[in-house]
C-alpha positions as CSV (number, residue, x, y, z in Angstrom):
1,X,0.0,0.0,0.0
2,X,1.4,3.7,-0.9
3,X,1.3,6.6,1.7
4,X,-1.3,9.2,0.9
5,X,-0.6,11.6,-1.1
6,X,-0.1,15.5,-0.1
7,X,-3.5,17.2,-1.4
8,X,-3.0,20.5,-3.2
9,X,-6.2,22.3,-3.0
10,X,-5.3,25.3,-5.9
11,X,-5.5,24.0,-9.4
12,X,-2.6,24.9,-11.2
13,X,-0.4,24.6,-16.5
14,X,-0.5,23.7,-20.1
15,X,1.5,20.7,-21.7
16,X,4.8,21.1,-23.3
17,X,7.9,22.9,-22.9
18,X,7.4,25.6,-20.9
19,X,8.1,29.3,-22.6
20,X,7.3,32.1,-20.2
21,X,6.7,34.4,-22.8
22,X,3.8,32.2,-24.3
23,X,2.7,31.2,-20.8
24,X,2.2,35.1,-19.9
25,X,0.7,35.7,-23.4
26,X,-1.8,32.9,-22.4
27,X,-3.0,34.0,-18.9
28,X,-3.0,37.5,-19.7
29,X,-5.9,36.4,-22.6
30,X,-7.8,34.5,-20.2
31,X,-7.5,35.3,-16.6
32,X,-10.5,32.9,-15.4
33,X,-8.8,29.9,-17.2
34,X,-5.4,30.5,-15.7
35,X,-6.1,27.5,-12.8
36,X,-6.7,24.8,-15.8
37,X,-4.3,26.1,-17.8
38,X,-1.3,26.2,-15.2
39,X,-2.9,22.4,-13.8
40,X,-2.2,21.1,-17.4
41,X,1.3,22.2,-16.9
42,X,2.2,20.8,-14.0
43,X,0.3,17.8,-14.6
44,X,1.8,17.4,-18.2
45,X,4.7,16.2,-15.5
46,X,7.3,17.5,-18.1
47,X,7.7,20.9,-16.1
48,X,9.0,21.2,-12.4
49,X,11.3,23.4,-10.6
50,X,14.1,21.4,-11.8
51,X,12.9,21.8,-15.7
52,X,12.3,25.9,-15.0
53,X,14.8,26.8,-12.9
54,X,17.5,25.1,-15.4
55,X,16.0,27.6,-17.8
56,X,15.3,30.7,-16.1
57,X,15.9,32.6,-12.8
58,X,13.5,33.0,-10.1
59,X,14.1,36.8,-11.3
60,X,12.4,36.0,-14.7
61,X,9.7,33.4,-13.2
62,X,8.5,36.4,-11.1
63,X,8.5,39.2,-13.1
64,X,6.6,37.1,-16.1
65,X,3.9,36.2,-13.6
66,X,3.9,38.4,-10.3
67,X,1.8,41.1,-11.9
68,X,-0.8,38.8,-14.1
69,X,-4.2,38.9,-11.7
70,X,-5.9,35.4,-12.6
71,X,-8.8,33.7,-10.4
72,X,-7.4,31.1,-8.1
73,X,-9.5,28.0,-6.6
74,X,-9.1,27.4,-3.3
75,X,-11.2,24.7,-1.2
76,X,-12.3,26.0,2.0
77,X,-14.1,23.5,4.4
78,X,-14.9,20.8,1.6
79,X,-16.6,23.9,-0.5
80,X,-14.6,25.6,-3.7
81,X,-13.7,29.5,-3.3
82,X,-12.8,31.9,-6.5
83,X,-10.1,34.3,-5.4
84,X,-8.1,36.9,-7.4
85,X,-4.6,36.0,-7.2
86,X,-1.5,36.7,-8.9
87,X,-0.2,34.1,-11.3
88,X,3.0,33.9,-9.4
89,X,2.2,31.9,-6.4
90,X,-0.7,30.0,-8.0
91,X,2.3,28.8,-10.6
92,X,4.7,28.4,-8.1
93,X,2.3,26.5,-5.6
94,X,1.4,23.7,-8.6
95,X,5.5,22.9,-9.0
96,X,5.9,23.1,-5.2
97,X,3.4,20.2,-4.4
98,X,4.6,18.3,-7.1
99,X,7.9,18.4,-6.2
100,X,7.0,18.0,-2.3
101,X,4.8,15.0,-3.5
102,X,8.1,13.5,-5.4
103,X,10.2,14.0,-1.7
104,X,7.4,12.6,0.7
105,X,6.9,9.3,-1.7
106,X,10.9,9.0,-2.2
107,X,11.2,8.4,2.0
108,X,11.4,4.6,2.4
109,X,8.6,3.5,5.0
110,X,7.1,0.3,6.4
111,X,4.4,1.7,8.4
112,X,1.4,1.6,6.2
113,X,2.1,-2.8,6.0
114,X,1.6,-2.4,10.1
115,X,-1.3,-0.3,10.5
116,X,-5.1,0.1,9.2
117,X,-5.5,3.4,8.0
118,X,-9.0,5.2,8.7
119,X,-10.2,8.6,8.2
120,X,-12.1,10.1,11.1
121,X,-12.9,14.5,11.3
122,X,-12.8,13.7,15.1
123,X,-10.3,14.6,18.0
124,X,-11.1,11.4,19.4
125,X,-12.2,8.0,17.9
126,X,-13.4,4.9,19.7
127,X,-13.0,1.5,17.4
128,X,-13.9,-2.4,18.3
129,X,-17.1,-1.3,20.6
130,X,-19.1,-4.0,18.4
131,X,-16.5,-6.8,17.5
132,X,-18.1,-8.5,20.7
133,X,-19.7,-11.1,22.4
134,X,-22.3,-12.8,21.4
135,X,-24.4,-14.0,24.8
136,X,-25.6,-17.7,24.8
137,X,-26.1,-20.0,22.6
138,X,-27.1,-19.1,18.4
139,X,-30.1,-21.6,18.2
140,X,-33.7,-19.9,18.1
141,X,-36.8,-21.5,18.1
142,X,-39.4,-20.7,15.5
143,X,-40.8,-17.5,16.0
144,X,-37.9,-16.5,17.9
145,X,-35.5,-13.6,17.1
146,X,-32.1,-14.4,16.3
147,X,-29.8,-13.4,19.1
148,X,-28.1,-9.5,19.0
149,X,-24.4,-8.9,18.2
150,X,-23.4,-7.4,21.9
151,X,-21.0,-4.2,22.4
152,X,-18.0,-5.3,24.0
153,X,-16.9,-3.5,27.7
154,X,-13.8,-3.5,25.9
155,X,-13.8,0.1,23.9
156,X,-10.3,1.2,22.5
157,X,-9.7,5.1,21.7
158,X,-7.7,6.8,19.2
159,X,-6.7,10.7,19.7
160,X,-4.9,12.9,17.6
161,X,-1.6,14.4,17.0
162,X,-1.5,17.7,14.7
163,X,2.2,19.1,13.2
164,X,2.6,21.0,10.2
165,X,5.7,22.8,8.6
166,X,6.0,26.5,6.2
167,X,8.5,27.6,3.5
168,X,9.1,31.0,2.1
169,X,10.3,32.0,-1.3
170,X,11.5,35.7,-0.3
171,X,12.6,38.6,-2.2
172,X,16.3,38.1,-1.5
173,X,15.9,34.3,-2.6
174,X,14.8,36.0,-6.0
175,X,17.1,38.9,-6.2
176,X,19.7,36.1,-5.6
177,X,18.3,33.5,-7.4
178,X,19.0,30.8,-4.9
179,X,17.5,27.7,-6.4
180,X,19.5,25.5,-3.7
181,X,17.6,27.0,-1.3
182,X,14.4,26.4,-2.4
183,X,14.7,22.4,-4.0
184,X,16.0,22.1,-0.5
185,X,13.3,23.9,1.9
186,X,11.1,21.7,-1.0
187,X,12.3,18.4,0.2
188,X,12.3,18.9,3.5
189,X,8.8,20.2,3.2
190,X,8.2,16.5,1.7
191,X,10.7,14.4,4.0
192,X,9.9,15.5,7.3
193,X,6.0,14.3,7.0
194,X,7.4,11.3,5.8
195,X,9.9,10.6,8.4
196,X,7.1,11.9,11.0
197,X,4.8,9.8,10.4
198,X,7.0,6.9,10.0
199,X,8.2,7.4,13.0
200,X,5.0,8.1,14.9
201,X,3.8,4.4,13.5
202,X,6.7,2.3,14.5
203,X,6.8,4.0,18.2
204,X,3.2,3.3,18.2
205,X,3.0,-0.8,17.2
206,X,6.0,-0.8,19.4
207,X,4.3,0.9,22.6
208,X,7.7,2.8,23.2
209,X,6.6,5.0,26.0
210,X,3.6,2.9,26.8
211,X,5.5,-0.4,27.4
212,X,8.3,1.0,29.5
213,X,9.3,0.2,33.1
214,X,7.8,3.3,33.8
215,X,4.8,3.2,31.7
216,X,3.4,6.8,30.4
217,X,1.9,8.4,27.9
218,X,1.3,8.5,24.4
219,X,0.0,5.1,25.3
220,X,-0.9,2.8,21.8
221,X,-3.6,1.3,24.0
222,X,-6.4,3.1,25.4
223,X,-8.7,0.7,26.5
224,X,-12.2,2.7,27.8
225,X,-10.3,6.1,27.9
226,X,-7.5,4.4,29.8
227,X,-3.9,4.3,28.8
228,X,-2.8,0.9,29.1
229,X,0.9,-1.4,28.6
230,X,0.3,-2.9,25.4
231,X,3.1,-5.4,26.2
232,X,3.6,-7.1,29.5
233,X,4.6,-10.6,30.8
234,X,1.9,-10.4,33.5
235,X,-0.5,-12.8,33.1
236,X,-4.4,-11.7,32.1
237,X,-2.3,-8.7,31.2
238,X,-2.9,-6.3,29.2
239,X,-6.9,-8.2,29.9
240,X,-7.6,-11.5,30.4
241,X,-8.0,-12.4,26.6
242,X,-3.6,-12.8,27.1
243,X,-3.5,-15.3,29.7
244,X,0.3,-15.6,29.4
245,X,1.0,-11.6,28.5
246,X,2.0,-10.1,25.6
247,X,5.8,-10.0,25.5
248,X,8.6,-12.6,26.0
249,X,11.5,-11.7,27.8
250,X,15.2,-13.1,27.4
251,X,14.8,-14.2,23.9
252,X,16.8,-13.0,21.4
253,X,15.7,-13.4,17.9
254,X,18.5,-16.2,17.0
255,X,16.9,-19.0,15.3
256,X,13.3,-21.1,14.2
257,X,13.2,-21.6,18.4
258,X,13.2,-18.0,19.3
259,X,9.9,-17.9,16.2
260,X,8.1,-20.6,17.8
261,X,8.0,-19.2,20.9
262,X,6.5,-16.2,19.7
263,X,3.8,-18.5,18.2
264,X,3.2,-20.4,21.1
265,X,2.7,-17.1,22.4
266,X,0.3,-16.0,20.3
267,X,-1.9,-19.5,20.1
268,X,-2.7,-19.0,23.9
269,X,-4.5,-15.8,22.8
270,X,-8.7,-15.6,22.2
271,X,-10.7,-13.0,20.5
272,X,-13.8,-11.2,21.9
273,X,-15.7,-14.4,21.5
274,X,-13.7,-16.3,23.7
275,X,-12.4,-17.9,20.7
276,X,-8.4,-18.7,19.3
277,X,-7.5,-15.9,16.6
278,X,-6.1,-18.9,14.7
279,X,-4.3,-16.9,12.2
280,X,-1.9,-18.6,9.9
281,X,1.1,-17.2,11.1
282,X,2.0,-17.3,7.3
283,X,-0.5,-14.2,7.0
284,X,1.5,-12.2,9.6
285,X,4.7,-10.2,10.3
286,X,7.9,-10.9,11.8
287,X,9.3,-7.3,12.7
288,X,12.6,-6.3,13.7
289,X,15.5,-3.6,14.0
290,X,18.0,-3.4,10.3
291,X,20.5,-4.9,12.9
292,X,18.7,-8.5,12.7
293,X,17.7,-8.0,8.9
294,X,20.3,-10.4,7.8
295,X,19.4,-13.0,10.7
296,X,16.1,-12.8,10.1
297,X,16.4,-13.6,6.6
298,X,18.8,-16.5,7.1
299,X,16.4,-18.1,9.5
300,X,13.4,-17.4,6.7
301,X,15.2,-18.4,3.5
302,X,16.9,-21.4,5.1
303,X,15.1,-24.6,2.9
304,X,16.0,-27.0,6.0
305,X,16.3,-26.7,9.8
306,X,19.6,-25.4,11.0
307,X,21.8,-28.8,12.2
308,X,18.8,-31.1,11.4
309,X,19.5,-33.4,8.5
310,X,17.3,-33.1,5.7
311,X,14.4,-31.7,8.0
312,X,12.6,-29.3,6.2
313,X,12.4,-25.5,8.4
314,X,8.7,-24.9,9.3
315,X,9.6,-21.3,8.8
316,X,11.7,-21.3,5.6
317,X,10.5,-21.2,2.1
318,X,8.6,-24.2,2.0
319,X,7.3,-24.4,5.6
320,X,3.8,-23.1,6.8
321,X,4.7,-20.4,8.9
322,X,6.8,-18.4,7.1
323,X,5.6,-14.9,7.8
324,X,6.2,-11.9,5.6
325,X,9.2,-10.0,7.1
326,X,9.6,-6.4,7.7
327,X,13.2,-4.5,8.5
328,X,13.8,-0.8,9.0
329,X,16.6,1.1,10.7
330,X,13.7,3.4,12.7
331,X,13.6,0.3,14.9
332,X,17.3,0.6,15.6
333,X,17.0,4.2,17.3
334,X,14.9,1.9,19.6
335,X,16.6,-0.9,19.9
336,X,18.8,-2.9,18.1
337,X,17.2,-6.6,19.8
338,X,13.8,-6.1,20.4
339,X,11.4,-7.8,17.3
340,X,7.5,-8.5,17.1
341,X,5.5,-11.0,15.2
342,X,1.8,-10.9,14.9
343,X,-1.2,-9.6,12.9
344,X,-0.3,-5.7,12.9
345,X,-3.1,-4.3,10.6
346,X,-6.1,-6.5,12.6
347,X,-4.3,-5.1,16.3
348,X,-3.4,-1.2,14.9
349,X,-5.3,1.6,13.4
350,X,-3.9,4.6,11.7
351,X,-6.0,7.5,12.4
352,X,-5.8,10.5,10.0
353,X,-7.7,13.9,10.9
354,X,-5.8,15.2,8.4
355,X,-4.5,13.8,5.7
356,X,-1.2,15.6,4.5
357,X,-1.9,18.5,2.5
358,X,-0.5,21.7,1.3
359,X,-1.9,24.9,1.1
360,X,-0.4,27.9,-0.7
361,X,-0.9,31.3,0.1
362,X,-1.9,33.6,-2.7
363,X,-0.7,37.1,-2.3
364,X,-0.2,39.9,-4.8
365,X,2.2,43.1,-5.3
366,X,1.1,44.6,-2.3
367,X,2.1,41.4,0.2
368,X,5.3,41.0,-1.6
369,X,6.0,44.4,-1.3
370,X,5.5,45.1,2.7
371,X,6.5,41.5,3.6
372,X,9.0,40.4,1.1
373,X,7.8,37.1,0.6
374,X,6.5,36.5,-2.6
375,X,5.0,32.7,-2.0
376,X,4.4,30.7,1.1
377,X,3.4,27.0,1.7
378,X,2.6,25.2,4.4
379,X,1.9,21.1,5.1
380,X,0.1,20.1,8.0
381,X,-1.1,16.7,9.0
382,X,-2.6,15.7,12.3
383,X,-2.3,11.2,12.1
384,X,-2.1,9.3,15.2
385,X,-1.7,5.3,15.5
386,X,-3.8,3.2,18.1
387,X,-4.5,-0.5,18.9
388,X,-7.9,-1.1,18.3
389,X,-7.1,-5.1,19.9
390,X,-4.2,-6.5,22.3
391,X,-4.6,-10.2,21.3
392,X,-3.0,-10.0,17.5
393,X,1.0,-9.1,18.4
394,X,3.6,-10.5,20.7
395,X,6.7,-8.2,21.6
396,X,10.2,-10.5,22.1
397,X,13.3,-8.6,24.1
398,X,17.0,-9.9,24.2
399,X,16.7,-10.1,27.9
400,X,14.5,-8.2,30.4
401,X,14.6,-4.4,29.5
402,X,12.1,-2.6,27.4
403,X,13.4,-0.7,24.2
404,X,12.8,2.6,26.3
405,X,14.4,1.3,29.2
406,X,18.0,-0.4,26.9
């Protein structure tokens, strides 16, 4: 699955080479068609900063466009505004998502394999209030009415977690034509959110704070408004749907042995039904810090057990529980030891209030004038990860400390 893409909510250009000459020529003639018209360009994907700025100075991007008034579209609230604008910063604003688009997909990320994204317009979400018990038996009589799904006591809640970043193009950044400056301010604009949220989602599945010695928030589960450790070695713990816990302690992912405990882990565990989640363990994850990448792969692309003649490994290519593995050095700012294995996406949401957009401001001669700044952007995004279960994943350690606590 791909990360969402940054919404741009100003149309923007025209296919082809671009020629500022003809582009000016072209908006001057039809101010109220200058939002197609610049889309087409950008869109064409055969202009960018890169493309324009190899051709001509911020200097001549400006002065062919700064004093052309053409109607902007802006979406305010889910409804479409009409704005006078200059053609400036609705041009510039159509090459800067793009380019901010082309930075936030380049960051590597494994998050969205771990989590179930949602989209919610509320501060606070509760999820799995109806994946519940079903009281009694499921034979009626005639007449009778079938039996009601019930709503759990267990309700799980997911909050919210707002950031956002600006960039400037200024006056001296066009007097000096500093290009460096702005492909750079461009991919951090795209990296950061990337890097953010990737970040966010690993601490999340992990319970980093939550799971600690000293246990605090942000908490990954909330169970009835309660922050609660998502992994523990207390039995009935984090409810009594874990009768053995959650984590394993002193076992270092070193071989098929340190898998199968992780299994037997999980086996021991029932849904809200009172049921086994008996889930192939060939449908879930095995993750883990870059440091065990290459151990992890030997133990999963190894056709026969380790010192076992001829005895095929259960967790190798041709076994049934070879799960799908996931690496990333995130993990290893964490810790280097600690891995996981379970069903991520049934245990985690991924909860965006906003989904990462960029808005543009669009000025004209007067703004540039008193301020200097001739464009601004900004990308917000407000995305927080919660387990919506506590039954699904099992956390392993090296030996006895928490990744907080290493």
């Amino acid at each position: 699955m791909k990360k969402p893409k940054i919404a741009f909510d100003i149309r923007s250009g025209h296919q082809g080479a671009l020629a500022l000459g003809d582009l000016r020529t072209r908006l001057q003639a039809d101010p109220k068609d200058a939002s197609q018209v610049l889309d087409q360009v950008v869109r064409s994907g055969k202009v960018t900063w890169q493309s324009v700025l190899a051709k001509h100075s911020l200097r001549d991007l400006f002065n062919a466009l700064a004093d052309i008034q053409v109607e902007g579209r802006v979406d305010v609230l889910g409804q479409e505004r009409t704005i006078m604008t200059s053609a400036f910063p609705l041009f510039a604003g159509g090459l800067s998502v793009s380019a901010i688009n082309e930075a936030y997909e380049a960051v590597p990320t494994i998050g969205q394999d771990l989590v179930t994204d949602m989209e919610s317009n509320k501060k606070w979400v509760q999820v799995g209030g109806v994946l519940s018990h079903v009281h009694g038996g499921l034979e009626t009589g005639e007449n009778q009415p079938f039996p009601l799904v019930g709503a759990s006591q267990e309700r799980f809640d997911i909050g919210s977690n707002r950031k956002g970043l600006r960039m400037e193009i200024t006056q001296e950044m066009i007097e000096e034509n500093d290009t460096e400056g702005l492909l750079d301010r461009l991919n951090a604009m795209g990296e950061i959110p990337a890097e953010q949220v990737e970040e966010l989602t690993l601490d999340r599945v992990t319970d980093y704070d939550g799971s600690a010695s000293s246990a605090g928030e942000p908490y990954a589960l909330r169970v009835n408004k309660v922050g609660t450790q998502l992994y523990t070695t207390t039995a009935n713990s984090p409810g009594t749907r874990t009768p053995s816990g959650t984590r394993l302690t002193n076992r270092p992912l070193v071989s098929t042995a340190s898998l199968e405990a992780a299994r037997a882990l999980l086996a021991l565990n029932i849904n809200s039904r009172g049921m086994p989640i008996a889930m192939p363990v060939s449908q879930m994850i095995l993750l883990a810090p870059d440091a065990l990448a290459s151990t992890a792969s030997k133990i999963l692309n190894s056709e026969l057990e380790p010192g076992v003649e001829n005895e095929v490994n259960d967790w190798g290519p041709r076994g049934r529980n070879r799960p799908t593995l996931r690496t990333t050095s995130f993990l290893d700012r964490r810790s280097t030891t600690a891995w996981y294995l379970g069903a991520f996406k049934k245990q985690f949401r991924r909860k965006w209030k906003i989904r990462m957009e960029t808005v543009t401001a669009m000025g004209d001669l007067v703004t540039f004038l008193r301020n200097r700044v001739a464009f601004e952007a900004r990308v917000a995004w407000d995305v927080e990860v919660g387990a919506q279960d506590y039954v699904y994943v099992v956390q392993c350690l090296a030996a006895t400390s928490s990744p907080k606590d290493d």
